[in-house]
Structures are given as C-alpha cells and as structure tokens.
N, CA, C and O atoms as a Maestro MAE file, in Angstrom:
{
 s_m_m2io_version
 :::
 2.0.0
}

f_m_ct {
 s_m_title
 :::
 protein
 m_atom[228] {
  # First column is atom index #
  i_m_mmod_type
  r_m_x_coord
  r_m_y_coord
  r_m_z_coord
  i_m_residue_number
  s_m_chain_name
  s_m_pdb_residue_name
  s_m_pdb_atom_name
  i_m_atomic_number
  :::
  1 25 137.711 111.119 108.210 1 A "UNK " " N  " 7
  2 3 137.691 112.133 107.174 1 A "UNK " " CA " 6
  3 2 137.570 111.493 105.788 1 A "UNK " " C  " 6
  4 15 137.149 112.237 104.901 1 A "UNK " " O  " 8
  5 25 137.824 110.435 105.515 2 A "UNK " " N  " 7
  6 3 138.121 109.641 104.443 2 A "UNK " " CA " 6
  7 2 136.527 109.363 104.061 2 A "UNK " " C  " 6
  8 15 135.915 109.678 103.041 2 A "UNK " " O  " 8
  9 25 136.033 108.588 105.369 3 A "UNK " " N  " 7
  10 3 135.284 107.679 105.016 3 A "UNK " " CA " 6
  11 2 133.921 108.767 104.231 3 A "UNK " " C  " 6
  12 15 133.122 108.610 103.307 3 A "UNK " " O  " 8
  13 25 134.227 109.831 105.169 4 A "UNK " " N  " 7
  14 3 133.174 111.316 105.195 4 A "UNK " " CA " 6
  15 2 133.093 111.409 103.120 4 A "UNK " " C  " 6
  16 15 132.095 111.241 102.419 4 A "UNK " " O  " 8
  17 25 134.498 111.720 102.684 5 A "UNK " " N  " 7
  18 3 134.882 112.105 101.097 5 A "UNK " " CA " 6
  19 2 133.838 110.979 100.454 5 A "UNK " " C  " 6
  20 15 132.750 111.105 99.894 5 A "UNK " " O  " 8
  21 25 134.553 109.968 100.743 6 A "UNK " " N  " 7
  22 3 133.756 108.764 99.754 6 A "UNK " " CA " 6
  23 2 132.227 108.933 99.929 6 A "UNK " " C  " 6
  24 15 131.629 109.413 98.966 6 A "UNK " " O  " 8
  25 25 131.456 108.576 101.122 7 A "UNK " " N  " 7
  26 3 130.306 108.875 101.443 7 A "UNK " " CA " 6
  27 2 129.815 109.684 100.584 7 A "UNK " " C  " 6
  28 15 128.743 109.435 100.031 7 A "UNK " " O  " 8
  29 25 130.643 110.978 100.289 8 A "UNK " " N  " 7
  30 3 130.505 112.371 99.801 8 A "UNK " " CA " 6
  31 2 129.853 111.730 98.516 8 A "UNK " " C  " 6
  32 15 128.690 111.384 98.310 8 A "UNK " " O  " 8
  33 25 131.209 111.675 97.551 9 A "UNK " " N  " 7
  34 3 131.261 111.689 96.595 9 A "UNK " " CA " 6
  35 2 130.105 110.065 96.021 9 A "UNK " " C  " 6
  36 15 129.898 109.716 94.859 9 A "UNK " " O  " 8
  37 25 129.739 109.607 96.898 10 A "UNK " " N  " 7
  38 3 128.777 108.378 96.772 10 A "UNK " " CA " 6
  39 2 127.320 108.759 96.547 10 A "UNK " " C  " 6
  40 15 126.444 108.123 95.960 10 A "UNK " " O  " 8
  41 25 127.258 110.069 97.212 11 A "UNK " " N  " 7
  42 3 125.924 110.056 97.423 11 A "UNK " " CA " 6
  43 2 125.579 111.187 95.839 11 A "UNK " " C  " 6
  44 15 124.668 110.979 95.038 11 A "UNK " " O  " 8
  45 25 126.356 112.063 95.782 12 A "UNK " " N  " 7
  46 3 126.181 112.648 94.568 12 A "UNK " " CA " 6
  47 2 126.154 112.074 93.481 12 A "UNK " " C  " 6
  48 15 125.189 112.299 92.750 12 A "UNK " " O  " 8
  49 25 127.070 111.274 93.095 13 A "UNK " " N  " 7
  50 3 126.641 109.746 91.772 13 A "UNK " " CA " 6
  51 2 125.460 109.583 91.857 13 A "UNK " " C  " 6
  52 15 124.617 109.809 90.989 13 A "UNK " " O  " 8
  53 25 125.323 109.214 92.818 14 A "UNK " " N  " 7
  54 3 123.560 108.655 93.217 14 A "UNK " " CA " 6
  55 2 122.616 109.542 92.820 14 A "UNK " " C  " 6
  56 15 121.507 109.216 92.398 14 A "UNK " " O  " 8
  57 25 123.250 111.312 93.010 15 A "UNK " " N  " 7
  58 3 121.956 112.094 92.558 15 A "UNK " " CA " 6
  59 2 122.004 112.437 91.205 15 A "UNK " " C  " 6
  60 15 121.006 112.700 90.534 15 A "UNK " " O  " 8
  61 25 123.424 112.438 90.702 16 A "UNK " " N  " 7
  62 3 123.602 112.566 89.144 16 A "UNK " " CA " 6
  63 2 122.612 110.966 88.332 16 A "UNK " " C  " 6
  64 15 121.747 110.968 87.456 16 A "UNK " " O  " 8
  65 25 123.056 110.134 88.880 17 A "UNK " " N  " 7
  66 3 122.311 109.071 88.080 17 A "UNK " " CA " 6
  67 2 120.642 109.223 88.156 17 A "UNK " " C  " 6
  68 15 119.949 109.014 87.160 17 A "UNK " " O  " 8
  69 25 120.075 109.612 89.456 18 A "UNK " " N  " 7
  70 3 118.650 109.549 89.516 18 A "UNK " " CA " 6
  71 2 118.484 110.746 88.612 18 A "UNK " " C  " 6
  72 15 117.775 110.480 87.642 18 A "UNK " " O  " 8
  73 25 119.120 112.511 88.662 19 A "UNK " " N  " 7
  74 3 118.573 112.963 87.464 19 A "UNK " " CA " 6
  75 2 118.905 112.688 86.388 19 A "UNK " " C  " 6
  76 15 118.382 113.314 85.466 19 A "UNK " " O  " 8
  77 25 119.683 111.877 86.155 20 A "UNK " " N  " 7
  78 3 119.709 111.163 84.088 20 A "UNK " " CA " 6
  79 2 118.667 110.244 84.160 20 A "UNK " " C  " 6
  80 15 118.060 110.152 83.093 20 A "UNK " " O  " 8
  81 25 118.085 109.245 85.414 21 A "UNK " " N  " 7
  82 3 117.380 108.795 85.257 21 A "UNK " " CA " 6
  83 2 115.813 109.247 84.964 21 A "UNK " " C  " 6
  84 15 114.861 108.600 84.528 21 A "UNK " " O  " 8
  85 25 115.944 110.661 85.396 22 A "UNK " " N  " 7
  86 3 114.367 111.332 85.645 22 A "UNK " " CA " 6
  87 2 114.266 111.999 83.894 22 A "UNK " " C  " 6
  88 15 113.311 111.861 83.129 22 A "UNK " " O  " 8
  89 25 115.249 112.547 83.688 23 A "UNK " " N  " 7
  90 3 115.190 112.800 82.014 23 A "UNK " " CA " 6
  91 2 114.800 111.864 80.881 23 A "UNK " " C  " 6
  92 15 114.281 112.099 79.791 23 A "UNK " " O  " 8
  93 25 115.336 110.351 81.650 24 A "UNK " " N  " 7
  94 3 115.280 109.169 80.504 24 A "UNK " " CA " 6
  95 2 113.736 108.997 80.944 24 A "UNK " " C  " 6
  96 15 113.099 108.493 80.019 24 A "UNK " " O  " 8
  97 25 113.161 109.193 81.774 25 A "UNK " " N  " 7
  98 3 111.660 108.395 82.108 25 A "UNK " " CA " 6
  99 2 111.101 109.575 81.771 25 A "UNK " " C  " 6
  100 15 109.926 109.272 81.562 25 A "UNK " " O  " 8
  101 25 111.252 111.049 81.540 26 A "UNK " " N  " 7
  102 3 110.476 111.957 81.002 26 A "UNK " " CA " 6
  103 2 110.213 111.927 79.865 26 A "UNK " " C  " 6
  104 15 109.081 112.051 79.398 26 A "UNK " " O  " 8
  105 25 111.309 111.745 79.211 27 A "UNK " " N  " 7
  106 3 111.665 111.454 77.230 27 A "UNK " " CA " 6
  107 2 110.659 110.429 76.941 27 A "UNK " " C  " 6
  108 15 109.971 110.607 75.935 27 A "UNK " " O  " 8
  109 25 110.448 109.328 77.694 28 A "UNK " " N  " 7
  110 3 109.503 108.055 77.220 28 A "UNK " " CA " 6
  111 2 108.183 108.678 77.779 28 A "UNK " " C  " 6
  112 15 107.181 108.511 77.084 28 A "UNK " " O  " 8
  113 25 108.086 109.203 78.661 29 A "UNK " " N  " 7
  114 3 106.740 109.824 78.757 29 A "UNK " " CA " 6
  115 2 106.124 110.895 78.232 29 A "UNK " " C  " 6
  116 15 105.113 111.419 78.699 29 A "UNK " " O  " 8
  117 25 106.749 111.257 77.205 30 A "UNK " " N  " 7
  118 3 106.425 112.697 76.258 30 A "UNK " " CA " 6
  119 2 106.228 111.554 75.021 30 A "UNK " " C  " 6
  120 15 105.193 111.674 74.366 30 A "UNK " " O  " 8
  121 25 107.072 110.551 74.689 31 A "UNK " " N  " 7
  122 3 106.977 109.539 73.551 31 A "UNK " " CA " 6
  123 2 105.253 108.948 73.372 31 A "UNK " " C  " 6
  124 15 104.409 109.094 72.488 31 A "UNK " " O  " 8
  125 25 105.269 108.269 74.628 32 A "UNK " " N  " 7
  126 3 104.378 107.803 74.968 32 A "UNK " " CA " 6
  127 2 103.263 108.568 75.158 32 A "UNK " " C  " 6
  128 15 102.223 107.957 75.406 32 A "UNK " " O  " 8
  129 25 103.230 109.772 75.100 33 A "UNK " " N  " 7
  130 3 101.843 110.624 75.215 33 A "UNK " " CA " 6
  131 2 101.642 110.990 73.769 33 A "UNK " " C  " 6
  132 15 100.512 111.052 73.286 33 A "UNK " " O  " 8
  133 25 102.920 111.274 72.960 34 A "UNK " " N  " 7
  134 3 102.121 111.541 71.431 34 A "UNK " " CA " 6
  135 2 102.208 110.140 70.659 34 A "UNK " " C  " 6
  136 15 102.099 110.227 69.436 34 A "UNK " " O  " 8
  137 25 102.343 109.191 71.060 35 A "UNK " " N  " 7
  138 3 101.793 108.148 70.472 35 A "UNK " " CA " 6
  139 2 100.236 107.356 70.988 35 A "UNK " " C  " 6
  140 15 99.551 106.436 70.540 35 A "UNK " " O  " 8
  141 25 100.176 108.023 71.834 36 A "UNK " " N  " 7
  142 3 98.370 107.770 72.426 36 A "UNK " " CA " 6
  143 2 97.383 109.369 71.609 36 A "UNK " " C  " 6
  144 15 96.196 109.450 71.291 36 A "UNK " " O  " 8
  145 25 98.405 110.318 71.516 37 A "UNK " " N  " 7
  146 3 97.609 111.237 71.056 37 A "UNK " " CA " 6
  147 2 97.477 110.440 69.460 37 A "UNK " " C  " 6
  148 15 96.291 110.410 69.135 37 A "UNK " " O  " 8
  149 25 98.137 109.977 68.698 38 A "UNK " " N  " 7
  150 3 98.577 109.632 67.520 38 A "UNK " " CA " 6
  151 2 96.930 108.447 67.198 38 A "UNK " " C  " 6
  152 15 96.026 108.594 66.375 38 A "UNK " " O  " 8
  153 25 97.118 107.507 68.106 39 A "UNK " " N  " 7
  154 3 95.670 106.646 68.267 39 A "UNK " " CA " 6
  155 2 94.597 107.066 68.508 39 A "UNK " " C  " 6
  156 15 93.708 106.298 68.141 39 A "UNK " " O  " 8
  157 25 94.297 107.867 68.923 40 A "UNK " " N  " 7
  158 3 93.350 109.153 69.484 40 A "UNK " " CA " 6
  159 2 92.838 109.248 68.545 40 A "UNK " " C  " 6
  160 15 91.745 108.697 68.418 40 A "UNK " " O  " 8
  161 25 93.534 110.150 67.248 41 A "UNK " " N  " 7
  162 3 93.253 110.791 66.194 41 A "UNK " " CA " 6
  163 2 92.798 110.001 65.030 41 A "UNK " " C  " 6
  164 15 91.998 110.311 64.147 41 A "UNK " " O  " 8
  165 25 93.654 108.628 65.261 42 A "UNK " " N  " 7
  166 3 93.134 107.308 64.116 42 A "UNK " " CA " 6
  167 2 92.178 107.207 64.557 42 A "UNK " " C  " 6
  168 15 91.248 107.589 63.847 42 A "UNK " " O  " 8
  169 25 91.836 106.672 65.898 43 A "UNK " " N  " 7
  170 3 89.904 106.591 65.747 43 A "UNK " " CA " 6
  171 2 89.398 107.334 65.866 43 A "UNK " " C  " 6
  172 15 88.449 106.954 66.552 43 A "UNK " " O  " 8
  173 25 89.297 108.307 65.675 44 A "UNK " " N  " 7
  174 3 88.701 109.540 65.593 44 A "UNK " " CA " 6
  175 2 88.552 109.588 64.081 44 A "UNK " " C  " 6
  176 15 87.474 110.114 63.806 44 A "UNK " " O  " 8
  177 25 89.303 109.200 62.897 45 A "UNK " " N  " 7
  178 3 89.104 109.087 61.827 45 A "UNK " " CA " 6
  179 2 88.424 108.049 61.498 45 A "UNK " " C  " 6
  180 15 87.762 108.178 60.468 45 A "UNK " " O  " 8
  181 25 88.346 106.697 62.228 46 A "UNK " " N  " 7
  182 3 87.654 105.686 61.770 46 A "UNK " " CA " 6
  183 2 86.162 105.775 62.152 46 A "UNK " " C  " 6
  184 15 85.298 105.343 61.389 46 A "UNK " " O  " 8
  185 25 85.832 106.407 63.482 47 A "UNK " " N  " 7
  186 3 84.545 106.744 63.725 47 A "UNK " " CA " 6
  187 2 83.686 107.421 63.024 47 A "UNK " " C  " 6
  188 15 82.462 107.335 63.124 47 A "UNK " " O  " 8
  189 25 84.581 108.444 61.948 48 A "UNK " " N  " 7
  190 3 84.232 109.394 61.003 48 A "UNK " " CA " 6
  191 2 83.631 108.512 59.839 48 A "UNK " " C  " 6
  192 15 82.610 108.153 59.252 48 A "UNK " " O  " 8
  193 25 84.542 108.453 59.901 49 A "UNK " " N  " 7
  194 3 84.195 107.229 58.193 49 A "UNK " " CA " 6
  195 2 82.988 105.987 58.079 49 A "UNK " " C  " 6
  196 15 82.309 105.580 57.136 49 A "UNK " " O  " 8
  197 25 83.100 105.534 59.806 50 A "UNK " " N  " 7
  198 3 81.742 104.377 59.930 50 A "UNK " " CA " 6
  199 2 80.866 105.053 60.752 50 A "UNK " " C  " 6
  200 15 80.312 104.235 61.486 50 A "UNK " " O  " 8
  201 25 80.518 106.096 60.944 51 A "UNK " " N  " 7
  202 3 79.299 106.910 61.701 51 A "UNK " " CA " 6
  203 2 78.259 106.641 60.815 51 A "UNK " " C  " 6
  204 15 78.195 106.932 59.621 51 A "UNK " " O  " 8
  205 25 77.423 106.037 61.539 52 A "UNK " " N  " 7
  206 3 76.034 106.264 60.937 52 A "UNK " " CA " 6
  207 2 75.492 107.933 61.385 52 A "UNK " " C  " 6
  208 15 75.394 108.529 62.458 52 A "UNK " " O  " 8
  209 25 75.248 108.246 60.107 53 A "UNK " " N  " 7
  210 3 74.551 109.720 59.803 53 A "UNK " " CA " 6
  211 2 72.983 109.555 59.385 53 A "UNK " " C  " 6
  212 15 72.638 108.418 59.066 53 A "UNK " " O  " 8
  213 25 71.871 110.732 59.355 54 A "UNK " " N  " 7
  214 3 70.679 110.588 58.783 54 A "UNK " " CA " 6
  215 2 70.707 110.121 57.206 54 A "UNK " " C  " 6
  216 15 69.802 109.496 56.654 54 A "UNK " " O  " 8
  217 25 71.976 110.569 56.578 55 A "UNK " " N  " 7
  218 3 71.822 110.661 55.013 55 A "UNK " " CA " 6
  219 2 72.235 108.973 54.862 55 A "UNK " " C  " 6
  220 15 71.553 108.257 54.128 55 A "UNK " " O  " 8
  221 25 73.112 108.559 55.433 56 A "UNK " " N  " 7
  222 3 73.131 107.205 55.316 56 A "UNK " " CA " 6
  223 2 72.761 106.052 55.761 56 A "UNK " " C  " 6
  224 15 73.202 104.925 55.535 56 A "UNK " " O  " 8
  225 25 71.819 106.465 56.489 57 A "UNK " " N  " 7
  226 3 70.617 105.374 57.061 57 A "UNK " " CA " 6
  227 2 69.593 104.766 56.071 57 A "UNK " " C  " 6
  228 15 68.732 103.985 56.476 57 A "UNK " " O  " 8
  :::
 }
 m_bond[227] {
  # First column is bond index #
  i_m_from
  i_m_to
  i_m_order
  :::
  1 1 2 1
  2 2 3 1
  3 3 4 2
  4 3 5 1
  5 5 6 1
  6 6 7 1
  7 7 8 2
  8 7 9 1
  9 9 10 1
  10 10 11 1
  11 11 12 2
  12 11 13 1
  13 13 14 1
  14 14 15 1
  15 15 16 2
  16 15 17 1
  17 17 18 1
  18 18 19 1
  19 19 20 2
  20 19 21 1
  21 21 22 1
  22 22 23 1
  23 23 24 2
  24 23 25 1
  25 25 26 1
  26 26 27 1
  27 27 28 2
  28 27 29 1
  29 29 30 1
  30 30 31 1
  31 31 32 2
  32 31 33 1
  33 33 34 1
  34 34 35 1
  35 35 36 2
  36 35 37 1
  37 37 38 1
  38 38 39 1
  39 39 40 2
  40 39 41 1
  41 41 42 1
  42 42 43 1
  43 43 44 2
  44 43 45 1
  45 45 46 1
  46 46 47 1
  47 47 48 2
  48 47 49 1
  49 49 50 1
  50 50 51 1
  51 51 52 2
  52 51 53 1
  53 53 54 1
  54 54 55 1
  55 55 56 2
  56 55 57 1
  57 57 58 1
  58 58 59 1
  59 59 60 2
  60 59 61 1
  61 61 62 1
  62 62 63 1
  63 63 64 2
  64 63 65 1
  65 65 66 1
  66 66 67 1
  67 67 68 2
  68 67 69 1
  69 69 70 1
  70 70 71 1
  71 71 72 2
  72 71 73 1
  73 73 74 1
  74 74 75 1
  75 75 76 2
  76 75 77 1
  77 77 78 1
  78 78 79 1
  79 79 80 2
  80 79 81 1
  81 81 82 1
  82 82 83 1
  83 83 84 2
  84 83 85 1
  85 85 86 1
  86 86 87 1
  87 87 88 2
  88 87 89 1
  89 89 90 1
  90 90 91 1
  91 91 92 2
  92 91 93 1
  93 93 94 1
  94 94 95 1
  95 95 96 2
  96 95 97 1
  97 97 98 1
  98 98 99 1
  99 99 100 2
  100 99 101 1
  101 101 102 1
  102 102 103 1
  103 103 104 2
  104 103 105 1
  105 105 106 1
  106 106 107 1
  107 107 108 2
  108 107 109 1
  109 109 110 1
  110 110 111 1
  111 111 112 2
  112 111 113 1
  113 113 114 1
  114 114 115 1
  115 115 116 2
  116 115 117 1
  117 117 118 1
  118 118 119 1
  119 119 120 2
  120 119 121 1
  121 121 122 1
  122 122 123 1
  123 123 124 2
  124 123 125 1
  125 125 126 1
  126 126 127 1
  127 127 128 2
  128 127 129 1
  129 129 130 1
  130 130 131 1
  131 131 132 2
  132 131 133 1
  133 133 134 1
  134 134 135 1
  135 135 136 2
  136 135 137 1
  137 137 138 1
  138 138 139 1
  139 139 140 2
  140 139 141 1
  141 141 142 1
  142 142 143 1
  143 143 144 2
  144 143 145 1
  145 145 146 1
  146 146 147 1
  147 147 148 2
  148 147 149 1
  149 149 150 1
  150 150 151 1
  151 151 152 2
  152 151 153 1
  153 153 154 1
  154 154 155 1
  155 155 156 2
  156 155 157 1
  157 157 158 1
  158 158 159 1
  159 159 160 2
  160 159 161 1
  161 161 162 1
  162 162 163 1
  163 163 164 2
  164 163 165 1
  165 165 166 1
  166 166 167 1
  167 167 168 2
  168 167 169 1
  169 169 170 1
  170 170 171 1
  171 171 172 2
  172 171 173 1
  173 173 174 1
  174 174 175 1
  175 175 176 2
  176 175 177 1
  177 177 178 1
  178 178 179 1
  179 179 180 2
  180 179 181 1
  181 181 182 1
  182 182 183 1
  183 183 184 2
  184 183 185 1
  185 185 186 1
  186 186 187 1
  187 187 188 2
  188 187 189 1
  189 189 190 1
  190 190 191 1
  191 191 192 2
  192 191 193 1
  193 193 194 1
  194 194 195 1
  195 195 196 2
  196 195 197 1
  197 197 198 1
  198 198 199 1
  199 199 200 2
  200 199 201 1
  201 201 202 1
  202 202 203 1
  203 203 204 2
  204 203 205 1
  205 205 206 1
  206 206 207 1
  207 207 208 2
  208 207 209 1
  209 209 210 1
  210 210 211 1
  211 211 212 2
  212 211 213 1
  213 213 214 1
  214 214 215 1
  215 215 216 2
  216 215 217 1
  217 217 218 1
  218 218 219 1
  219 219 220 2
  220 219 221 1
  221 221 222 1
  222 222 223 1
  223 223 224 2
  224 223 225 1
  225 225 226 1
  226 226 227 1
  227 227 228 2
  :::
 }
}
C-alpha cells in the first residue's frame, strides 16, 4: 500500500514538472517566432532600400 502512495505521488511530480516544462518550451517558442518575424521585416526593409527599380537603373 505504501509502495502504491509513493509510486502515486511520483508519478504526478513527473506530470506537474513536464507541464511547467511544456509552458517553459512554449514561452521560448512564441519568443523565438517574433524574433524571426522581427528579421523578416529588417530585410524586408533592406531589400526595399537596395532594390534595383526602372527609375534607378
């Protein structure tokens, strides 16, 4: 009966830690997507600025 509790209470830690863990790897993957959107948009401005156009050929 004992060994059953601990087991118990072992395996739920385990699921509390994997979902804090799934929140902490979501948070960096929302980070990490608007900082690629963020680069995105810089060259997207630099392409602007060095595009060769008809008027500046």
């Amino acid at each position: 009966m004992r060994t059953k509790r601990i087991s118990g209470i072992i395996i739920v830690l385990i699921g509390v830690a994997l979902i804090l863990s799934s929140f902490y790897i979501r948070s960096r993957v929302r980070s990490g997507r608007q900082e690629i959107s963020e680069a995105q948009s810089t060259v997207s401005k630099g392409k602007k600025l060095f595009s060769v156009t008809p008027i500046t050929k």
